[in-house]
Backbone as numpy.savetxt, mean C-alpha at the origin, in Angstrom:
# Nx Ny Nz CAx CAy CAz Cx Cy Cz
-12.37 9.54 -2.81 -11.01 9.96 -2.51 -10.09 9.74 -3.71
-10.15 8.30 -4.54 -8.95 7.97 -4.90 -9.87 7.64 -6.60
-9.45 8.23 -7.48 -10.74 7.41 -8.53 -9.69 7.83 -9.85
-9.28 6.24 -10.35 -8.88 6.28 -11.51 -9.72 5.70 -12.96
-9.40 6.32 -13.89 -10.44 6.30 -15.02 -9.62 5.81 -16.09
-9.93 4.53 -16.97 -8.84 4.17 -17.99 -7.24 3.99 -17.80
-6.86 3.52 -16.88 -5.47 4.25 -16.92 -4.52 2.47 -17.50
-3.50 3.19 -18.55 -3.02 2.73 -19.24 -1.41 2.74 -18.91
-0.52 1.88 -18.89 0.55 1.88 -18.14 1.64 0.65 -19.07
3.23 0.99 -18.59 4.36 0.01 -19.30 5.14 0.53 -19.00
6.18 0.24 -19.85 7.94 0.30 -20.15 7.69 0.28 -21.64
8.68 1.24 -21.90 8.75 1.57 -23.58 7.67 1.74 -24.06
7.91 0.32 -25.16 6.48 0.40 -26.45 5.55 -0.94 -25.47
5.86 -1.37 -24.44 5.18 -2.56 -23.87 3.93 -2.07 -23.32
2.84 -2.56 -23.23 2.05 -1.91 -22.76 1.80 -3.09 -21.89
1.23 -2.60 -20.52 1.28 -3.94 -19.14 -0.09 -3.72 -18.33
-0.88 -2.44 -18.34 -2.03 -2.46 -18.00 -2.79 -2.05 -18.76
-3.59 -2.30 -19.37 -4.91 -2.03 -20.16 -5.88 -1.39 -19.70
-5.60 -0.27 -19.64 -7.35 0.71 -19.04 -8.09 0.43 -17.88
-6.96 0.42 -17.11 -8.13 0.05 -15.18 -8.63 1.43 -15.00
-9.77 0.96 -14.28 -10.68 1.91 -13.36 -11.22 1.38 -12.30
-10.56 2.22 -10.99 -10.58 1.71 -9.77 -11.19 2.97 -8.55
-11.70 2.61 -7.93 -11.81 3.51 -6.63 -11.35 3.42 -5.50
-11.53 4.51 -4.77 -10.84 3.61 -2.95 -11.82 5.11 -2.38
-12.70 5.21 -1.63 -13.73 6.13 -0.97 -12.44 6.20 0.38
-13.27 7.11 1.24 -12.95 7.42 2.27 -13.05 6.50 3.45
-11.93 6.02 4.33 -11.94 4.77 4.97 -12.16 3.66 5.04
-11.81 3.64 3.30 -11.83 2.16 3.01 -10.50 1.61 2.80
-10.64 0.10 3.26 -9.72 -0.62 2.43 -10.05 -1.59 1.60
-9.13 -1.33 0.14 -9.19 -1.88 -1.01 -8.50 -2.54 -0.81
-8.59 -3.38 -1.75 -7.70 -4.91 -2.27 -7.41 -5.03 -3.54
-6.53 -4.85 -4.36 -6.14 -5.32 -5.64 -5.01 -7.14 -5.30
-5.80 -8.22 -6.30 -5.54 -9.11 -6.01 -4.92 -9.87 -7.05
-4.22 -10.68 -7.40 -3.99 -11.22 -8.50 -2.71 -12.00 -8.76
-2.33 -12.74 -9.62 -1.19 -13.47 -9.45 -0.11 -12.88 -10.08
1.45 -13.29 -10.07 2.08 -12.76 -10.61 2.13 -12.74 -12.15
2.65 -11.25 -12.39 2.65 -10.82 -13.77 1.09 -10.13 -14.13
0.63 -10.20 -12.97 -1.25 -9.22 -13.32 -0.92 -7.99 -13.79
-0.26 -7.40 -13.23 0.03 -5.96 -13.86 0.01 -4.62 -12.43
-0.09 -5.66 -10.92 -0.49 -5.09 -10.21 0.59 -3.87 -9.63
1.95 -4.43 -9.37 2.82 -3.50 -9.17 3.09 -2.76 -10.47
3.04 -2.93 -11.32 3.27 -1.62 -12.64 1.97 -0.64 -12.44
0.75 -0.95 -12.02 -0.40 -0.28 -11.84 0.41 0.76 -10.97
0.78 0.05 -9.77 1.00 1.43 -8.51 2.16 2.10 -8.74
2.73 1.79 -9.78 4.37 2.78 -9.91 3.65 3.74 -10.77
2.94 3.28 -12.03 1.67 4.32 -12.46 1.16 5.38 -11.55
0.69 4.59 -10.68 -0.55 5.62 -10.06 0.37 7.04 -9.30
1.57 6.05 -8.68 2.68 6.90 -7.57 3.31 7.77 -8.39
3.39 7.79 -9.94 4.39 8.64 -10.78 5.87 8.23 -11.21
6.23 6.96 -10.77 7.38 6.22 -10.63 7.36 6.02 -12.29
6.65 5.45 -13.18 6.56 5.02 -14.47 5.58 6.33 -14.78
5.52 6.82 -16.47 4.11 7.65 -17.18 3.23 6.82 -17.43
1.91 7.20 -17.09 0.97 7.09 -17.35 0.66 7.38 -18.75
0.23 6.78 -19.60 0.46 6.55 -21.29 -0.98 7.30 -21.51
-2.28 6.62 -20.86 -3.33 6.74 -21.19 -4.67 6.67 -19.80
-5.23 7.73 -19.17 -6.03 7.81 -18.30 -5.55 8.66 -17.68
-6.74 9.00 -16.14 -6.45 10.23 -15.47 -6.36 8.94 -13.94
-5.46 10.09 -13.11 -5.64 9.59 -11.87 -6.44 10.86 -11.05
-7.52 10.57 -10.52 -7.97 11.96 -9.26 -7.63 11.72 -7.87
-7.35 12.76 -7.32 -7.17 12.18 -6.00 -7.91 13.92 -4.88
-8.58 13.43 -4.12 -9.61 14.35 -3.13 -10.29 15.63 -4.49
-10.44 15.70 -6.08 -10.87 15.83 -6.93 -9.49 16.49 -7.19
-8.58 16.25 -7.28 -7.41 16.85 -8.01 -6.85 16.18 -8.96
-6.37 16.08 -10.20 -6.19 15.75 -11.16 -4.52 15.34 -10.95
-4.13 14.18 -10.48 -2.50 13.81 -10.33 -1.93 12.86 -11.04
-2.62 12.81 -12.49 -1.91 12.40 -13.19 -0.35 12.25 -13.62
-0.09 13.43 -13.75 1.17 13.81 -14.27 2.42 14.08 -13.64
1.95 14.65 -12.01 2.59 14.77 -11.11 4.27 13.67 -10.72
4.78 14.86 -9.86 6.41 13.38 -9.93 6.08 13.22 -8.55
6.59 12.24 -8.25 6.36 10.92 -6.63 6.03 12.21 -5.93
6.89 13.17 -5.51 7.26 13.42 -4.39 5.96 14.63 -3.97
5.59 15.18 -4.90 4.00 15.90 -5.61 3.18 15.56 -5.21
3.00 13.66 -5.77 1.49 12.85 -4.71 1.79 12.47 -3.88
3.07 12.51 -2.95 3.23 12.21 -1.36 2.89 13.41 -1.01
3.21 14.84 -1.60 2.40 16.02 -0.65 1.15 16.47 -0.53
0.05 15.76 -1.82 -1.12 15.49 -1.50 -1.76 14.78 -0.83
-1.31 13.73 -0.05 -1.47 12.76 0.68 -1.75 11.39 0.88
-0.47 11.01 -0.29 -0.67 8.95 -0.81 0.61 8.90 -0.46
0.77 7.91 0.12 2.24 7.46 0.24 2.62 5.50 0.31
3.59 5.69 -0.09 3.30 4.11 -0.40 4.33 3.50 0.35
4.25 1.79 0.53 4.86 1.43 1.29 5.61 0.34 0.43
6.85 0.30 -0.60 7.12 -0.29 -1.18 6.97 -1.78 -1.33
7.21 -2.63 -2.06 7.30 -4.38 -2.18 8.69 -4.26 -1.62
9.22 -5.43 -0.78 10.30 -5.37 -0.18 10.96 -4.15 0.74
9.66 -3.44 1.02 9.77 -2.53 2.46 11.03 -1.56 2.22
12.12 -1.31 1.52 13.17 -0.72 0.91 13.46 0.09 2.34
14.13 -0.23 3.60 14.53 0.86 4.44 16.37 1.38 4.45
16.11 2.21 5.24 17.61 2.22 4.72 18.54 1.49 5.78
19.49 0.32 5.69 19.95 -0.71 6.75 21.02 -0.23 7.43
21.73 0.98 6.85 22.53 1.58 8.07 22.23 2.19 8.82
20.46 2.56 9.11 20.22 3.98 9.95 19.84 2.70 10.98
19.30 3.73 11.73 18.66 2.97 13.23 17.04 3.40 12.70
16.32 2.46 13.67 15.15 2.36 13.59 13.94 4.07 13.81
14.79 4.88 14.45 14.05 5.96 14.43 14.91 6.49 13.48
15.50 6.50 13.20 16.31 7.47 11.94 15.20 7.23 11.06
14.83 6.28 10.32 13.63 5.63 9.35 12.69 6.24 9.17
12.20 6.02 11.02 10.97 6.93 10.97 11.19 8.39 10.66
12.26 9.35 11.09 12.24 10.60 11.09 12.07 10.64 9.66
13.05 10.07 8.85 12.40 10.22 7.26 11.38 10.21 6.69
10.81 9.76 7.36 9.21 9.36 6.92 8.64 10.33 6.98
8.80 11.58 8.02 8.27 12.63 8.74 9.07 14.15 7.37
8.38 13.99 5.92 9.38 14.57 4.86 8.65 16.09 4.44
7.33 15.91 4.43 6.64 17.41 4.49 7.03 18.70 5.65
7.04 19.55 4.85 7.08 20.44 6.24 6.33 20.74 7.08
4.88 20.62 7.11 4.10 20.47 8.01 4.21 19.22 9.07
5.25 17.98 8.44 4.60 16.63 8.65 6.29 16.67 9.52
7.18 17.40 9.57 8.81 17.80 9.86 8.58 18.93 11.29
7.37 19.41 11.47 7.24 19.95 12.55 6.35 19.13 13.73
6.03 18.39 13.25 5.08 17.45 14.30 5.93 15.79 14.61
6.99 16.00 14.14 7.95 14.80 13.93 7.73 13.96 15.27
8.02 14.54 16.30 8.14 13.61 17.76 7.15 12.86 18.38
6.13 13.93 17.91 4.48 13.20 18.77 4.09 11.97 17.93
4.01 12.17 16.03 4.16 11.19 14.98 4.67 10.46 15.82
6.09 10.29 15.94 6.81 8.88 16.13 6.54 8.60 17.56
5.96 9.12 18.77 5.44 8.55 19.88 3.87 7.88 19.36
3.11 8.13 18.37 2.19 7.59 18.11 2.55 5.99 17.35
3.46 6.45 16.85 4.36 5.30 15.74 4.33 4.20 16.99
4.92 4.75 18.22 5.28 3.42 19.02 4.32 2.90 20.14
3.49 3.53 20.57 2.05 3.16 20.84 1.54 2.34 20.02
1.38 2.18 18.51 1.10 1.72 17.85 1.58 0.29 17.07
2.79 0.64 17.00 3.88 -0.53 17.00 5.07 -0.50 17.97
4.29 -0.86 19.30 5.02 -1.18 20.51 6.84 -1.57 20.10
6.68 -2.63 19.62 8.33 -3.38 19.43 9.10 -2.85 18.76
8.66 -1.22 17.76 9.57 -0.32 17.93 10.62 0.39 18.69
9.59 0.61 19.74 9.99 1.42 20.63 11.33 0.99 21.47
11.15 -0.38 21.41 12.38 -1.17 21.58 13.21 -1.33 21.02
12.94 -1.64 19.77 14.26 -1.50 18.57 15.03 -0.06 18.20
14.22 1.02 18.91 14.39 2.45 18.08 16.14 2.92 17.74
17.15 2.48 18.40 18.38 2.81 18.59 18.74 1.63 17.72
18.52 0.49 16.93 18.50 -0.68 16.48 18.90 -0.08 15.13
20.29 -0.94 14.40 19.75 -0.66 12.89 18.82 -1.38 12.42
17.72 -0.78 11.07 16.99 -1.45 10.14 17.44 -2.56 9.60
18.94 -2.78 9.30 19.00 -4.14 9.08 19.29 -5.04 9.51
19.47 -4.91 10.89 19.71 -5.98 12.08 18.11 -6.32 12.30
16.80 -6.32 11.90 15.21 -6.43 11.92 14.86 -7.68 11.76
14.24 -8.70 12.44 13.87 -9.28 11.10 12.87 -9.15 10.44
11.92 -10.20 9.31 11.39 -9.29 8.73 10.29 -8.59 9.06
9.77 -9.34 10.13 8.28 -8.76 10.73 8.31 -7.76 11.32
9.65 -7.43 11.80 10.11 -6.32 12.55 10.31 -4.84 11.40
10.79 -5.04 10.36 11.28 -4.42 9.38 9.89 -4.03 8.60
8.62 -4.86 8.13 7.58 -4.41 8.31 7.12 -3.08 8.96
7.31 -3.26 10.43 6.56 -2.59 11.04 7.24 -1.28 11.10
8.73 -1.25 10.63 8.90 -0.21 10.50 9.17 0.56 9.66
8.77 -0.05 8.28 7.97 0.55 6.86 6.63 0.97 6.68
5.74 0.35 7.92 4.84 1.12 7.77 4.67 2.25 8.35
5.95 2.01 9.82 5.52 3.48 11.03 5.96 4.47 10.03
7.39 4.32 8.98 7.79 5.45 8.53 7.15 6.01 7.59
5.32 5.43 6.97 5.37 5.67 6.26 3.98 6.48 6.62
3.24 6.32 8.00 2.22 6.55 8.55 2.48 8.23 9.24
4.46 8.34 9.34 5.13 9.15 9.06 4.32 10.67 9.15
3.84 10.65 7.78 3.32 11.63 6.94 2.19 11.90 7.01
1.34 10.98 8.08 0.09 11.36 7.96 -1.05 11.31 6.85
-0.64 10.16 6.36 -1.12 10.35 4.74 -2.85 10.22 4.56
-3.69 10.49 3.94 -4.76 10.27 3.57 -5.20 8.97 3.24
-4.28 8.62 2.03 -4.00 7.25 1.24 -2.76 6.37 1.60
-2.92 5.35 2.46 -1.80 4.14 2.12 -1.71 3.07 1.59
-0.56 3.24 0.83 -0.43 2.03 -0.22 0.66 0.99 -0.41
-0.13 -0.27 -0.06 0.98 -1.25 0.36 1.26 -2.10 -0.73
2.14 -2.65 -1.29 2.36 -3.46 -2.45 3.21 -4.47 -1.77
2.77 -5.72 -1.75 2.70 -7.12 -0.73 3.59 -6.63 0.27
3.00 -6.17 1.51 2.99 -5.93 2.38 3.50 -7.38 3.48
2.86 -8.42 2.99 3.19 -9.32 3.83 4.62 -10.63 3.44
4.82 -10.03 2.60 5.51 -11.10 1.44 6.73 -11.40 2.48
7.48 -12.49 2.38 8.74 -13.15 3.19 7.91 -13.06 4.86
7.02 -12.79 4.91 6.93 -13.07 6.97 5.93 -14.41 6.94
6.23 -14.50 8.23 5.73 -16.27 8.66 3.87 -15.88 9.20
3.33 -16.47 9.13 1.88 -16.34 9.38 1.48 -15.76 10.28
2.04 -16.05 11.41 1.50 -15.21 12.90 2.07 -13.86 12.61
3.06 -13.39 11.52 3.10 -12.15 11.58 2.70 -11.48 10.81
2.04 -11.95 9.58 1.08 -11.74 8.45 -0.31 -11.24 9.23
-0.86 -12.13 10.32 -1.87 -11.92 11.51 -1.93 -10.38 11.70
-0.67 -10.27 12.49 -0.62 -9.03 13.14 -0.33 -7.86 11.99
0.30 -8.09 10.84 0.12 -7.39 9.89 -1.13 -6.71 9.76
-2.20 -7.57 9.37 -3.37 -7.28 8.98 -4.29 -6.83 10.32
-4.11 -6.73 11.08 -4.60 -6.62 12.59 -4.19 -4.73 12.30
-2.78 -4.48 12.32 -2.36 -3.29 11.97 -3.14 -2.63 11.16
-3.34 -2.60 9.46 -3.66 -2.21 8.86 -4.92 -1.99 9.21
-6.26 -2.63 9.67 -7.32 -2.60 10.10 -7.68 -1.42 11.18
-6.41 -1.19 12.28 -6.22 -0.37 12.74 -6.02 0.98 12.74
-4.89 1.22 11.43 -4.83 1.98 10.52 -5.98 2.79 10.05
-6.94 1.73 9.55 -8.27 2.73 8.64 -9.31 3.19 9.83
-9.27 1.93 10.85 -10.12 2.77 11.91 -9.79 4.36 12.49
-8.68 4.88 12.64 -7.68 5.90 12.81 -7.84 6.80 11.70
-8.26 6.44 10.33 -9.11 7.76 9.48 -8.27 7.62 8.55
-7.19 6.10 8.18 -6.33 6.32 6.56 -7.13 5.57 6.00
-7.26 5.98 4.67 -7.42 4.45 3.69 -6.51 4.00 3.39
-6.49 2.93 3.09 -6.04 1.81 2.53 -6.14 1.43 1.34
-5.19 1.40 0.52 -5.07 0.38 -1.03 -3.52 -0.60 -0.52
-4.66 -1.56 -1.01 -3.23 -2.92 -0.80 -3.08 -3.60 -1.64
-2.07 -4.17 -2.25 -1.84 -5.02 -3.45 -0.64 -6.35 -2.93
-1.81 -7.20 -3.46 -1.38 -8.61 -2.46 -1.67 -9.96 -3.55
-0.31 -11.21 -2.80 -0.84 -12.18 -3.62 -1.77 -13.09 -2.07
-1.41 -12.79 -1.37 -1.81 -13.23 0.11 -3.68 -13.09 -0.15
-4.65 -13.76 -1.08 -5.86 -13.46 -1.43 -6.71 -13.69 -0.47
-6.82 -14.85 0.42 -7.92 -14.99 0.95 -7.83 -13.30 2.52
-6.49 -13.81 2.77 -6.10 -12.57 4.32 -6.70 -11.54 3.57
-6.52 -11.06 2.65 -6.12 -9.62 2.37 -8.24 -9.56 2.30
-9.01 -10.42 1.24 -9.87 -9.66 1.20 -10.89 -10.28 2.05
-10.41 -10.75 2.88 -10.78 -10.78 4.58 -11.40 -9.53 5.32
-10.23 -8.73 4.88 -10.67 -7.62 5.76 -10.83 -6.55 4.56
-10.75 -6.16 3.38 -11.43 -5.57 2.56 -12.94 -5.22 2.15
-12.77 -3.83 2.81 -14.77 -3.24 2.12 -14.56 -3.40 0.22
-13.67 -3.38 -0.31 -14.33 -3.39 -1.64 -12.84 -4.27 -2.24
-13.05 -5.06 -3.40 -11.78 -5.56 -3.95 -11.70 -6.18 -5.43
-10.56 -6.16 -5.65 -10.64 -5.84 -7.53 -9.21 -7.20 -7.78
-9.88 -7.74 -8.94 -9.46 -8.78 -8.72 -8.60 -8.44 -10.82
-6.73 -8.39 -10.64 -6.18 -8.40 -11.50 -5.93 -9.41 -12.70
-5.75 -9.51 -13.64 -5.11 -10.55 -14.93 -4.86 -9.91 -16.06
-3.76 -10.71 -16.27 -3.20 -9.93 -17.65 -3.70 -8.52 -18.10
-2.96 -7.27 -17.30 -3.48 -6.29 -16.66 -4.42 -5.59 -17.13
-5.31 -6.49 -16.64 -6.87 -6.01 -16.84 -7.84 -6.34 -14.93
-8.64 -5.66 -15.31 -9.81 -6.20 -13.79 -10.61 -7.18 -14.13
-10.77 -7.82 -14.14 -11.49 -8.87 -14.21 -12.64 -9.34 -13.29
-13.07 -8.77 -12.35 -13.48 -8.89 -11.00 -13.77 -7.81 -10.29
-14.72 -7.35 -9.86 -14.54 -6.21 -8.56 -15.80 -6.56 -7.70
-15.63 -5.98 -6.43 -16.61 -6.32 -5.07 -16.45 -6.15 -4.01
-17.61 -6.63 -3.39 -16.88 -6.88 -1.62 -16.02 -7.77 -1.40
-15.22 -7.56 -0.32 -14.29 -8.47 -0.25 -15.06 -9.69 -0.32
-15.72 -9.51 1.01 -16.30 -10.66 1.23 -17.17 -11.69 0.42
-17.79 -11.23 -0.83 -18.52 -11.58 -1.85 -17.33 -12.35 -2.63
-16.48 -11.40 -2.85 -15.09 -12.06 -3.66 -14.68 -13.51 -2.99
-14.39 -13.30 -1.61 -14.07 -14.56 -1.03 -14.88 -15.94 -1.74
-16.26 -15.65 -1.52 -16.81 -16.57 -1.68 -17.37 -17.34 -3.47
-16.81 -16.80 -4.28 -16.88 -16.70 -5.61 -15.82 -17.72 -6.05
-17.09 -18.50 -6.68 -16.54 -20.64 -6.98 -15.23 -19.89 -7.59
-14.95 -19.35 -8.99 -13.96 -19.02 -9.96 -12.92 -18.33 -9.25
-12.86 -17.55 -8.46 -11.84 -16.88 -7.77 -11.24 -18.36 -6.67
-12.41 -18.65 -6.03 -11.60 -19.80 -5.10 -10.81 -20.77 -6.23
-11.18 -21.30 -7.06 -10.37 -22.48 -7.93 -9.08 -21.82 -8.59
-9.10 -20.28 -9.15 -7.87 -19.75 -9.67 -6.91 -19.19 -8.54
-7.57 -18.74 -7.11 -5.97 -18.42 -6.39 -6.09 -19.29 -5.40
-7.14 -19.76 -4.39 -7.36 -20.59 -3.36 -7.04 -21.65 -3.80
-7.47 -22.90 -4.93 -7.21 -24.04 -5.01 -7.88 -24.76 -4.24
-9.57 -23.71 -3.91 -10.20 -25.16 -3.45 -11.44 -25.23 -4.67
């Protein structure tokens, strides 16, 4: 589905990722892992078109989207779910979602989308007349991802997804997402949350000084002495 080759990334003359090559197949979820300053969120503003890509190709279902602007690889079918969930705090909670709903194919199926949205994330359905920034954050979560599931996307891409929520809702976070790929999206997630995240990861790539350093099963990763002593601390 998702297969990048060399790809080289920054600001200005800075250069911040060094030649990753990554995959994400069909109904998987990936894991990009790593501590801060890895290079992991400059990777996905790369990949999304947000920053140029200096050096490498991105493919996506064999299409060449390198070059493409955001709104280009959201109509091929990646859509991302920002760091700090970015909603907008004066709308109400379905206003959000209707945005989410931005293709025109994806603008005619708007209602059933967002009845699936709340089947799915029940405590929407409750909040829906609610503004986004009256949420809190676990709440506000869930409705960065309904708006972003929105679209129907092929590819979703979360960049710390769990960051500011308290554990039991990190739980259900990841309970979601799992849900998600069973339902036919993939998943790319970019997390400092290491052990949760490649918990439930079929394959995962482990960031530094933006390079890979690491790639695998999650589960293999978990258990790897050097990875446990640099992010686990056991």
């Amino acid at each position: 589905m998702l297969d990048v080759k060399e790809l080289r990334a920054g600001y200005g003359d800075i250069e911040i990722v060094h030649g990753i090559s990554l995959k994400v197949l069909d109904n998987q979820i990936v894991a990009i892992v790593g501590a801060n300053g890895a290079g992991k969120s400059t990777f996905i503003k790369a990949l999304m078109g947000m920053i140029p890509v200096k050096k490498g190709t991105v493919t996506f279902d064999g299409q060449d989207i390198t070059s493409l602007d955001t709104n280009k690889i959201c109509d091929h079918g990646i859509t991302l779910i920002p760091e700090g969930r970015q909603l907008f705090p004066q709308m109400t909670v379905e206003e959000n979602l209707d945005i989410g709903a931005c293709t025109p194919t994806t603008r005619k199926d708007r209602d059933r989308k967002k009845e699936e949205m709340f089947e799915l994330l029940p405590r929407l359905r409750e909040r829906a007349k609610q503004m986004a920034g009256t949420l809190s954050g676990g709440e506000q979560q869930m409705v960065a991802t309904a708006r972003a599931l929105m679209s129907s996307p092929k590819l979703l891409v979360m960049d710390e997804p769990s960051w500011g929520l308290a554990p039991i809702l990190v739980t259900e976070l990841f309970q979601t997402i799992e849900t998600v790929r069973s339902e036919g999206t993939a998943v790319l997630i970019i997390e400092q949350n290491v052990a949760t995240t490649l918990s439930i990861a079929d394959w995962g790539y482990v960031f530094e000084n933006g390079n890979v350093t690491m790639e695998g099963a999650g589960s293999e990763l978990l258990c790897d002495e050097g990875l446990k002593k640099a992010f686990l601390g056991i």
